[in-house]
Phi, psi and omega in degrees: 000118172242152185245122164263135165189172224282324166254044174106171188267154188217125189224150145275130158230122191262087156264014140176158229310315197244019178237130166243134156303109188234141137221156196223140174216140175264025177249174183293325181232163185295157155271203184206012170285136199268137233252127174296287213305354196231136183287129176245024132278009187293163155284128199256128179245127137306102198270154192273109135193194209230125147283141155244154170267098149279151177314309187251352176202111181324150207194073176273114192269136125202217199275012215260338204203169171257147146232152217205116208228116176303122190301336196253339185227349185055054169258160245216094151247136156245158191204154175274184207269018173245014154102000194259130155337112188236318150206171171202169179255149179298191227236344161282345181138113181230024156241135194217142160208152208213127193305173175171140208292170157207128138331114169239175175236136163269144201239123183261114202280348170253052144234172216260148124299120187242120182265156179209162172245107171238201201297338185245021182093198182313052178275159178201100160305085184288148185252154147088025159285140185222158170244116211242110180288142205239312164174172193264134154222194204245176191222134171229136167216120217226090166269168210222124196229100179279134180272180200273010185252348206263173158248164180213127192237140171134222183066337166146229191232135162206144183274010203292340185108332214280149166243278157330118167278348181321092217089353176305168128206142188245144133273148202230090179222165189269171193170130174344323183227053165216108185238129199254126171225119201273033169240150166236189182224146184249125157329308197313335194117009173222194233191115185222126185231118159281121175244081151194148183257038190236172156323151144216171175210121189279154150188158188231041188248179169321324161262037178142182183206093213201167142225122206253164180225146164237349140212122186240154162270353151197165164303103197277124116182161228271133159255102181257107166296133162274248025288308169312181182304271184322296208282312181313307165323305177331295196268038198244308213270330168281321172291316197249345176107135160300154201251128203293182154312146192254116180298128190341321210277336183268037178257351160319187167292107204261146181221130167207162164183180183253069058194181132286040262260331196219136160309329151320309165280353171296281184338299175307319177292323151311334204278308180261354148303322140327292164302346171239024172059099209170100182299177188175142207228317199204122091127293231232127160278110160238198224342215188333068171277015213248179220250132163041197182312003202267094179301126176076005180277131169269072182183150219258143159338095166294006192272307208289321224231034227277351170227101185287326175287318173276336167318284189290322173326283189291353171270350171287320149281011161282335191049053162239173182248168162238131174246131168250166193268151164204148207273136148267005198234114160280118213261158182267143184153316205266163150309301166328304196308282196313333195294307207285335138333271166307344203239025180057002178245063177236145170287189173334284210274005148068024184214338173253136178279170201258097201293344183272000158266123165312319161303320177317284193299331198289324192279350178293311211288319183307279177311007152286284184296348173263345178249355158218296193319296219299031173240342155152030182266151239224359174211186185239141183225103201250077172281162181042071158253033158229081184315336234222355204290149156209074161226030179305059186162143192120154167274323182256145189256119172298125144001160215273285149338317190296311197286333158311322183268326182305308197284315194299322185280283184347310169314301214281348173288327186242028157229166127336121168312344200269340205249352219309321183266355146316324211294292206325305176337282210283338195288288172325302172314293192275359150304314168282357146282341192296298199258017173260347190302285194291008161172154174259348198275345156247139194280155169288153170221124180206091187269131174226158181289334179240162165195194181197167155341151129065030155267034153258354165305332171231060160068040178235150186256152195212108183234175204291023183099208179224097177281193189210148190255113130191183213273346185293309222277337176300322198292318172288003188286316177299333166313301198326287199308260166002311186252329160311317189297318185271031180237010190080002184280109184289350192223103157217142183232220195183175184260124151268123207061034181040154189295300161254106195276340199265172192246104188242092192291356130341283155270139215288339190281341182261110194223046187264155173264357195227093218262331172287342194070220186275003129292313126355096209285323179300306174300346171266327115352261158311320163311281175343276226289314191297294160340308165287331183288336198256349163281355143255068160261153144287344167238118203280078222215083159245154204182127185194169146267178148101356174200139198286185191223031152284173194292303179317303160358317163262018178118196187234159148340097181114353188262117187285307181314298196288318176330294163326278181310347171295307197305299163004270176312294182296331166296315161283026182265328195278353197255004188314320206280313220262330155320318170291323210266323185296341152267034170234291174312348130321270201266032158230354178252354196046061157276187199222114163255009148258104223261106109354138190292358179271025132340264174290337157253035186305018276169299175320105172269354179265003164269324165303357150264346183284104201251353171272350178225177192212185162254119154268105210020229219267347206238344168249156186235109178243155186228066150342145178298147153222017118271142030129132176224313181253307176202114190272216193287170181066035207358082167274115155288133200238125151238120183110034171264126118000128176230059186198166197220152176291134160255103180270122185267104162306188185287171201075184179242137194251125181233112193324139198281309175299331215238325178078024133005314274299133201223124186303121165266216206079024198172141170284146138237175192257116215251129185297116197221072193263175156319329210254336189235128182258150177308109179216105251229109186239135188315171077359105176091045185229089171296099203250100178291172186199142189240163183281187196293152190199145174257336164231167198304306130009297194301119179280076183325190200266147185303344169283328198334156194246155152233140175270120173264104199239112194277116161300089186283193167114344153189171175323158187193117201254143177227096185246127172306140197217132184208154155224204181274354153091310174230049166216157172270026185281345178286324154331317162278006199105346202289092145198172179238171213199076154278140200232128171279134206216113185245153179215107162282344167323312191250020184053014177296140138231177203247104166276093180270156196304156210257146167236111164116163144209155183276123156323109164113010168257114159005067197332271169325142128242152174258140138242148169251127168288135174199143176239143214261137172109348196250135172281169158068168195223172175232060185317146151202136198279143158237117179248039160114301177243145209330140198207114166296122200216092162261147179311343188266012149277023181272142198218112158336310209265022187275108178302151154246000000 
C-alpha cells in the first residue's frame, strides 16, 4: 500500500502475517538498492489483509496485528488484534527527514602512508585526502511513544552493560567493544528491525525517544509481531536468515590467549590436557602467526610452522581443532598485499582490502584457502572486522560524543558513509561462501569482533572485544551477551578472564585490576567465576594477554581454584547432549539459547530489569557471581563477605541444580555462592539430558555409555533431543534425528517418543537412565527407536549411575 501527500511517499509491505515493511521518501520514487542485511531468498507469501477508511484514520489488518494511521499527520499506532496498544509515534507525526550531503574522499596517490602498531595491530593511514560531494541523502529520524511499563532489549553487544534501553542512549557504530545490530524487542510484544547501515543512535531521554540514521536514501524498516520473545526472533531470522549449524566440537572448550608463538607449544598444550585428562576441543592461534612484520599474510611462519600439515595430523589425532586468526589489513611486503593491490582491491588507505567488492573477497577467501584452510585448518578467528575504530590509544578515554565521532569520521574517509556499518557483513559472507564453495564436509566457524543483521547466516560467533579484568566490567558483560542475543543473532561469546588483566596507565583501555596475573589469588578468582559463568555461552572461550589462561595456570590437583575449574569444565561436557540439542533447535526452530529473562517472562515486570542472571535454554536459570568474595588485587584476604548472592526466581517452582531443593519463585532468594558454586537454578517442567564424561565434543564413549534423562516435575514437559553427524552440511538434507521427550505430570510419566529422521553413523541402541530430581532411584532403559513409557514408579534404588 502506498500513501502519496505533500510530504512524500509512504509505503506498506505486509512480508508476513506479523511483519510489515514501512518505508518513507521525500522523492518521488523509492529506492531500489538491494538490502544486505534481508535474506533475498526468503520465501515470498501472500499475505491476507484488510483496509478500513475511518474518519480520522486508515486502519490496516492482519490476522496477527493493526496499524492505524493518522490521516492528517501519518503518525503510526500498532495493536494487537483485540486492539490493546503495543507503540505508537507521536500523534503529530513521528517520521522524519532531513537532506543532507554525503562526502566521499579522494585519495591523492603522491601522498604519503602513515603506518602505526598499537594495543589493536596494525593501523595505516592515508595523506594527501581530499573531499568530493557525491549525492544527496536524508538524516531518518523515526520516534516513538513508549509506554511506562515496557521494556526494550537488543541493538548488539556494547560495553556500557545496558540490558533494559529504557531511560537509555546508546550510539551505534562498530568499534572494538561495540558490535551493532539495529534491532530491539518490546515486553508489549514487537520487534523493530532498522535496514541501514551508517551511524545511528537511540534514545530514550531527555531529547526524545527515537532512533536517528545519518545517511539513508530513505527510511527503511521492519514492524515484527510476536508477542513473545521466540516469535519475534522467528521473524528477524525470516527477514534477515536462519543462522546454519555450528560443528558439534564448537560447542567444547575452546583455550586461546596472546600467543602461541610455534606449533610445538601448540601441540605440547594439547598434549597436557590429554594428560590431565582436562577436556578440550580447540585451539587457537592468534595474531602474528605470519612470517615477520608482514602484517595480516595469510600463511604461517615457516621458522614457528615449519610443517602446517603434520602440525593439523597431530593435532587432529589429539581430537583437537584449530582456529586461526585473520586479518583484514595488510602490511605491504606480503603476497596477500600485492595480489590485492594489483587487482584495486584495497581501500583508501592501501593496506584494507575492499570487503564490498566480491571480487575483492573472493580472492581474500583464496588466500585464505592456499595459504591455510588447505592444510587442514578448521576455523576462522576474523579480528579488527571494524577495520577503521581509531581511539585505540591515550591515558584518557573520550567522551562518548568524542568517541563517535573520532571513530565514525574515520570509518567515512575510507567506506561510505552509507555503508560504516557494514563491513563485517560483508567481511563474513565472503568467508562464509568461500569455504562452503570448495566442501561440505566441513561448518564454517567463524568469530569475529563486529557483526550486524544478518550476519549470523554465515557461521559467525560474535565476542564482546578486548575488555579488562575487573569485576564492573565482568558484571556487564552479562548485560552485552543478553542484548546481543535478544536481537536475533544467536552466538556471542567474550575473552574469560577479559583480554587485559595488568593495568597500564598510559592507556585508558588496559584497565585490569591484577598487575600480578594468575598469580593473583584476586585474579583468580574473578577467573572461577568468570569460567563458570562462560560454561553457559554459546561458545566456551577463554582468552587474553598479560597472563597464559590453562587450566594449571591456576593451581593443581587438590587445589580448590584448580578443582573448581575442573568441575566446570566437566559439567559443560556433560550438559553437551542438552547443548547440542538447544542447536539444533537454532536452526530448526530459529530459538535463541542465551535467553533475558523476558524470553520466558515477559509478563514478569519484576524481571525486566534483572541484568545479572539469564536462561540457558528452556530449563536453566544462571545467576553468575559478579563480586568479590575472597580475595581482592594483590591476593588481599576480604573479611567478613557473604558467600552466597540474592536470586530473583520468577513465578513457578524451582529447583537448586545441587541439591534437588525445590523452591517457590515469584521471590528472591539467597542463594548459596561458595567458591565452588555457582547459583544455578532448573525450571519445574523441565527435561535435561547428560551425557557421561567425555574429553572432546565428538568422542563416542563405549556403546553402553549412558545419557541421563533428569525429569524437573512439577508441571508438563517437553524436550527434543537432537543429533547428527557434527561437522558436515548432510543435516540441510535431513541427515539428523530427532527425538521428543515428553513428562505428563498428571500420570508421572515421561514418554521417550519414536526417534525421527537418521544420520550415517547413528547409533541403533541408546541406553538412558531416567531420574526424577526430588525422587530417589533410576530407570535404565535400552532405546531402538520406537517409543518408551518410563512411570515413576520404575525407578528402582539399586539402578547405578
Amino acid at each position: 500500500m502506498t500513501l502519496v501527500g505533500d510530504a512524500g511517499l509512504l509505503h506498506i509491505a505486509l512480508s508476513a502475517p506479523g511483519i510489515a515493511r514501512i518505508r518513507y521518501t521525500l522523492d518521488s520514487h523509492f529506492s531500489d538498492k538491494e538490502s544486505l542485511m534481508i535474506e533475498q531468498s526468503r520465501p515470498i507469501n501472500k499475505v491476507q489483509w484488510t483496509l478500513l477508511d475511518q474518519t480520522e484514520h486508515l486502519e490496516l489488518s492482519t490476522d496477527l496485528f493493526v496499524i492505524r494511521i493518522n490521516k492528517a499527520t501519518c503518525a503510526f499506532s500498532y495493536r494487537d488484534k483485540q486492539g490493546r496498544l503495543l507503540t505508537q509515534e507521536p500523534k503529530r507525526g513521528g517520521k522524519t527527514l532531513e537532506r543532507t550531503d554525503v562526502y566521499r574522499t579522494a585519495f591523492d596517490t603522491s601522498g604519503g602512508l602513515e603506518s602505526n602498531r598499537g594495543a589493536d595491530g596494525l593501523k595505516v593511514r592515508a595523506e594527501g585526502i581530499n573531499r568530493y560531494l557525491d549525492r544527496q541523502a536524508y538524516h531518518t529520524k523515526l520516534e516513538f511513544e513508549w509506554q511506562p511499563d515496557e521494556a526494550l532489549y537488543g541493538l548488539g553487544s556494547h560495553e556500557e552493560g545496558m540490558l533494559n534501553l529504557r531511560g537509555k542512549h546508546q550510539f551505534l557504530y562498530q568499534q572494538n567493544m561495540k558490535a551493532v545490530v539495529p534491532v530491539f524487542l518490546s515486553t508489549k510484544g514487537y520487534g523493530i528491525l532498522m535496514d541501514s547501515y551508517s551511524l545511528m543512535s537511540f534514545h530514550d531521554d531527555a531529547f526524545g525517544s527515537y532512533l536517528w540514521t545519518d545517511v539513508d536514501d530513505e527510511m527503511d524498516y521492519y514492524f515484527i509481531y510476536g508477542p513473545e520473545f521466540d516469535q519475534i526472533v522467528e521473524g528477524v531470522r525470516y527477514l534477515t536468515g536462519g543462522a546454519p549449524m555450528l560443528p558439534r566440537w564448537s560447542y567444547g572448550y575452546v583455550q586461546s590467549k596472546e600467543r602461541y608463538v610455534s606449533q610445538e607449544e601448540l601441540i605440547a598444550t594439547v598434549q597436557e590436557y590429554r594428560a590431565r585428562e582436562l577436556p578440550l576441543d580447540c585451539i587457537v592461534l592468534d595474531w602474528q602467526s605470519w612470517t615477520g612484520d608482514l602484517w595480516g599474510q595469510k600463511s604461517l611462519d615457516p621458522q614457528r610452522f615449519p610443517s602446517p600439515a603434520e602440525m593439523m595430523q597431530k593435532l587432529h589425532e589429539l581430537d583437537a581443532k584449530l582456529m586461526v586468526s585473520i586479518w583484514p589489513i595488510m602490511k605491504d611486503g606480503g603476497d596477500n598485499h600485492r595480489e590485492m593491490k594489483e587487482r584495486g582491491y584495497l581501500l583508501g588507505n592501501q593496506a584494507t582490502y575492499d570487503a564490498f567488492q566480491e571480487e575483492a573477497r573472493r580472492l581474500y577467501w583464496q588466500q585464505t584457502h592456499d595459504g591455510l584452510f588447505i592444510h587442514g585448518i578448521d576455523a576462522w578467528w576474523c579480528d579488527c572486522s571494524e577495520p577503521f575504530e581509531a581511539d585505540w590509544k591515550g591515558a584518557v578515554k573520550p567522551e562518548p560524543e568524542q568517541r563517535m565521532l573520532i571513530n565514525s569520521e574515520e570509518a567515512k574517509l575510507y567506506l561510505d558513509p552509507e555503508y560504516i556499518n557494514a563491513y563485517s557483513l560483508l567481511h563474513a559472507k565472503g568467508i562464509y561462501e568461500g569455504q562452503r564453495s570448495v566442501t561440505t564436509r566441513k561448518r564454517v566457524v567463524n568469530l569475529t569482533r563486529s557483526a550486524y543483521a544478518g550476519q549470523h547466516r554465515y557461521g559467525t560467533i560474535t565476542w564482546s572485544g578486548d575488555i579488562s579484568a575487573n569485576w564492573e566490567t565482568f558484571r556487564k558483560q552479562i548485560a552485552e551477551g543478553l542484548s546481543f542475543c535478544a536481537t536475533g543473532s544467536p552466538y556471542w561469546t567474550l575473552d574469560i578472564g577479559a583480554f587485559f588483566v595488568h593495568n597500564k596507565p598510559e592507556l585508558w583501555f588496559w584497565k585490569g585490576d591484577y598487575n600480578g596475573g594468575a598469580a593473583d589469588l584476586g585474579y583468580r578468582e574473578l577467573y572461577i567465576r568468570w569460567f563458570q559463568y562462560g560454561v553457559f555461552l554459546p561458545m566456551f572461550r577463554s582468552h587474553g594477554t598479560d597472563t597464559p589462561r590453562e587450566i594449571w595456570q591456576f593451581g593443581e590437583p587438590g587445589e580448590p581454584m584448580y578443582d573448581t575449574l575442573v568441575k566446570y569444565l566437566k559439567l559443560r561436557y556433560r550438559l553437551m547432549p542438552y547443548i547440542y540439542s538447544l542447536a539444533g533447535a537454532v536452526v530448526q526452530q530459529n530459538y535463541t539459547m542465551l535467553r533475558a529473562l523476558a524470553f520466558d517472562f515477559r509478563e514478569d515486570v519484576s524481571a525486566h530489569n534483572i541484568d545479572d542472571e539469564f536462561m540457558f535454554g528452556p530449563a536453566f536459570l544462571v545467576a553468575p557471581v559478579t563480586q568479590a568474595m575472597y580475595y581482592g588485587p594483590d591476593s588481599k584476604v576480604l573479611e567478613g563477605t557473604r558467600k552466597s548472592r540474592s536470586v530473583y526466581l520468577p513465578g513457578g517452582s524451582w529447583f537448586d541444580y545441587w541439591t534437588d531443593e525445590c523452591l517457590e519463585g515469584g521471590r528472591r532468594v539467597e542463594a548459596k555462592a561458595d567458591l565452588q558454586t555457582l547459583p544455578l537454578f532448573v525450571r519445574a517442567g523441565s527435561i535435561v539430558p547428560l551425557g557421561p564424561d567425555i574429553q572432546y565434543a565428538d568422542e563416542r564413549p563405549a556403546s553402553n555409555a549412558v545419557t541421563r534423562l533428569k525429569v524437573y516435575p512439577g508441571t508438563d514437559a517437553v524436550f527434543t533431543l537432537y543429533d547428527d553427524e557434527g561437522d558436515n552440511y548432510d543435516y540441510e538434507n535431513g541427515a539428523f534425528m530427532q527425538i521428543e521427550l515428553s513428562w505428563s505430570e498428571k500420570d508421572r510419566t515421561l514418554t521417550i517418543g519414536d526417534r525421527i529422521g537418521r544420520y550415517d553413523g547413528m547409533p541403533e541402541t541408546l541406553q538412558f537412565v531416567v531420574e526424577i530430581a526430588g525422587r530417589p532411584g533410576a530407570c535404565h532403559v535400552s532405546y531402538q527407536g520406537s517409543s518408551l513409557l518410563v512411570r515413576e514408579g520404575d525407578l528402582n534404588e539399586n539402578v547405578i549411575l
